[in-house]
C-alpha positions, 0 to 999 in steps of 0.5 A: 352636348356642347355645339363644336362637339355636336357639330363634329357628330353631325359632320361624321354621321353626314359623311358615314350616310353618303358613304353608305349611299343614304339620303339625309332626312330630317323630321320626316325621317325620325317621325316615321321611324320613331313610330316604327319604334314605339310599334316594335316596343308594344309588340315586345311588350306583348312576349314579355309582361312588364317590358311596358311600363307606361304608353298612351299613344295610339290605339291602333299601334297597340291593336297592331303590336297584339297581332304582329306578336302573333305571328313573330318570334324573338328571332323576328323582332330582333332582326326588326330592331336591327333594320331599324338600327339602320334606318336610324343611322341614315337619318341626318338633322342640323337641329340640336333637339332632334340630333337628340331625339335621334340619339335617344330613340338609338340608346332606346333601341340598343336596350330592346336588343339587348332585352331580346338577347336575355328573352331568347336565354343568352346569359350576359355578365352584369356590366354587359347586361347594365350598359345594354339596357341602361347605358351605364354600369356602376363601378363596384367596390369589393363589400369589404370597403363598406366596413367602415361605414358600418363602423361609423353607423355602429356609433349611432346605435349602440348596443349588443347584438347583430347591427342590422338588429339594432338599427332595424329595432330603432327604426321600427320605433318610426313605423306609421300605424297602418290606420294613419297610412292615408292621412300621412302619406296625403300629407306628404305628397301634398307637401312635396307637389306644393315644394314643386310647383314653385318651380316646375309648371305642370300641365293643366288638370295633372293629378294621381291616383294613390292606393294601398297595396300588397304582394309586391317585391317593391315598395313603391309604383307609379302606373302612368295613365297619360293626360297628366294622370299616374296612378301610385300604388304604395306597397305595404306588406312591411311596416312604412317608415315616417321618412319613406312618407316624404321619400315616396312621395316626391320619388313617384310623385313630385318632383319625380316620376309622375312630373317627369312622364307628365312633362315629357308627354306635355312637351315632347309627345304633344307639343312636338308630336314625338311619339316615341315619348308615349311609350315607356319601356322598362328596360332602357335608360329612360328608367335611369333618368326615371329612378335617378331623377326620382331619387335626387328629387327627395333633397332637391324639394326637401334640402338641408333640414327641411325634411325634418322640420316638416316631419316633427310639424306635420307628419309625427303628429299625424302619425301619433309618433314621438318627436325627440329622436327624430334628429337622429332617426333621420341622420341614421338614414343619411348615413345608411346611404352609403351603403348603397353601392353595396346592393350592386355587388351583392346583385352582381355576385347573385345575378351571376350564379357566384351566391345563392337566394339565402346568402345574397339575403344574408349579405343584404342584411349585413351590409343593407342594415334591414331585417330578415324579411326586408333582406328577402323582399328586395333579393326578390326584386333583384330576382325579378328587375336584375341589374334595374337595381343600378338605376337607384343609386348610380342615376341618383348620384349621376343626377346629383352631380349634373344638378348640383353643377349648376351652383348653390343657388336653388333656382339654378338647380330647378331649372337643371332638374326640369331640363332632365325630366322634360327632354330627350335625356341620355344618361351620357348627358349626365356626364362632365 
């Protein structure tokens, strides 16, 4: 937010607070509030298993949010969330970060009402339900504009038979053998926090745990611990792909999520003290900044060939696989991200009751290019995380284009990347 413009919020949030008869309050004020909030989050966490993604604050808030839980229905914590709607909006700081702060735990807040109106069964359209919980909703294009992009994909894997089929079967010839998984992916995230620590300065002693999963509806999950420490968890119920070695890498590690949540606890929650940072709730827009920023963070560390040269050096090898079509392994990849717009419509049509399991799967295949058993693993995951899906695609490019406007010039860039993953980041701040 430009200062003319934040001045003028400044002065109409001001006037609005003496209207109301409230007194200004700075620091002190959004102190006590932030940590009414991270109290509110942990006891929704406590009715909904996986509302919490991440928190590493006080222990005594957690031992609280467990009792409070008890003893308050859904009814109960979306009145808390509205007070505290209230209190937010008397809060008044001539400070840009902490203008800031107050935005984000307010964008924060809107979401955990919203969640509360899904968890208590009111149905909510797709694009209410995406700009309540993440601030943004993609615009959909009718799947049909997607055919042309099938057209051009069919050009680089010619043959017979359904397209998903062929592409599937070629990509299949890039699987990693699974006793080869370790080796590979060390590799690669290793390669991948080197690319990022030239750039961004990662707390003391940061490090991750990683390990081998299955049973997931994911393919992917970074569980962060606090004090620098994630735990990834890579799911392997499907055959892993050469590419997604670098993919995941740097999407749960480095540059993404495992920098981002390290450096916000580094510079907001310690250096700062702002606890609402040690609390990560799933369904907000800190997860279209998380995903988003995850997301772009494979090309801004492995921009142009660099993705290539490094697979067909190091991880083939690794993996025991061919070289000679791995130019165009990758460029098929590349093309296929054009297709990503489709999963959102998809998504909308299944979420609001207009296909069903089979057709929503069907409709993945064909317009995901993936095979039956792909199709039906991420129809679950949109069972499970609903619109969440829009934070992939529409946060990456949300991200591309805030990076990317800093110019060509790869220090710039950096310096815009970790300016998103170390402050108090809206996805409106995306916006031209």
């Amino acid at each position: 937010m430009n200062r003319p413009l934040l001045a003028l919020v400044l002065a109409a949030t001001a006037l609005g607070a003496c209207q109301r008869g409230a007194k200004p309050a700075g620091q002190d004020g959004l102190d006590s509030i932030a940590r009414e909030y991270v109290l509110l989050s942990l006891t929704i966490g406590e009715k909904e298993e996986g509302y919490i993604d991440a928190y590493y604050g006080p222990a005594e808030l957690q031992a609280k949010a467990k009792a409070d839980a008890a003893g308050q229905d859904l009814d109960a914590l979306a009145h808390r969330t509205d007070e505290l709607r209230k209190k937010l909006e008397g809060v008044i700081s001539d400070d840009p970060m902490e203008a800031r702060r107050a935005k984000f735990i307010s964008a924060q807040l809107t979401a955990a009402a919203t969640r509360l109106r899904m968890l208590k069964g009111e149905k909510l359209a797709f694009d209410e339900e995406a700009k309540g919980l993440f601030g943004v909703a993609p615009e959909l294009k009718p799947l049909s504009s997607y055919d042309p992009v099938l057209a051009k994909i069919e050009k680089l894997v010619p043959g017979t038979g359904e397209l998903a089929d062929r592409v599937d079967a070629f990509q299949n010839r890039f699987n990693i053998p699974k006793e080869r998984l370790k080796r590979v992916f060390d590799a690669a995230i290793g390669e991948c926090r080197r690319r990022t620590l030239e750039h961004i300065q990662m707390p003391k002693d940061e490090r991750f745990d990683m390990s081998f999963v299955t049973g997931k509806s994911w393919s992917g999950y970074n569980y962060y611990q606090g004090n620098a420490h994630s735990r990834i968890e890579i799911n392997t119920d499907l055959p892993i792909r050469i590419s997604r070695a670098v993919d995941l890498g740097c999407h749960e590690g480095y540059p993404g999520h495992h920098v981002l949540n390290a450096l916000l606890e580094q510079r907001l929650t310690k250096e700062r003290g702002w606890i609402e940072f040690s609390v990560y709730p799933l369904y907000s827009p800190q997860s279209l900044i998380a995903e988003g920023s995850a997301n772009y963070g494979i090309d801004l560390a492995f921009p142009g060939d660099d993705q290539l040269n490094f697979g067909t050096k190091t991880l083939y090898p690794l993996a025991g696989l061919p070289t000679a079509q791995a130019a165009d392994y990758l460029a098929l990849t590349h093309a296929m991200r054009d297709l990503a717009g489709a999963r959102f419509t998809i998504a909308r049509e299944y979420l609001e009751g207009r296909i069903d399991d089979a057709e929503a799967a069907r409709l993945t295949q064909k317009y995901g290019l993936v095979s039956a058993e792909r199709a039906k693993q991420m129809t679950e995951f949109t069972k499970q995380y609903r619109t969440y899906v829009i934070n992939y695609g529409l946060g990456q490019d949300m991200v591309r284009a805030y990076v990317e406007a800093a110019g060509t010039d790869p220090k710039a860039r950096w310096a815009r990347m970790e300016k998103i993953l170390s402050e108090p980041t809206l996805p409106s701040d995306l916006k031209p």
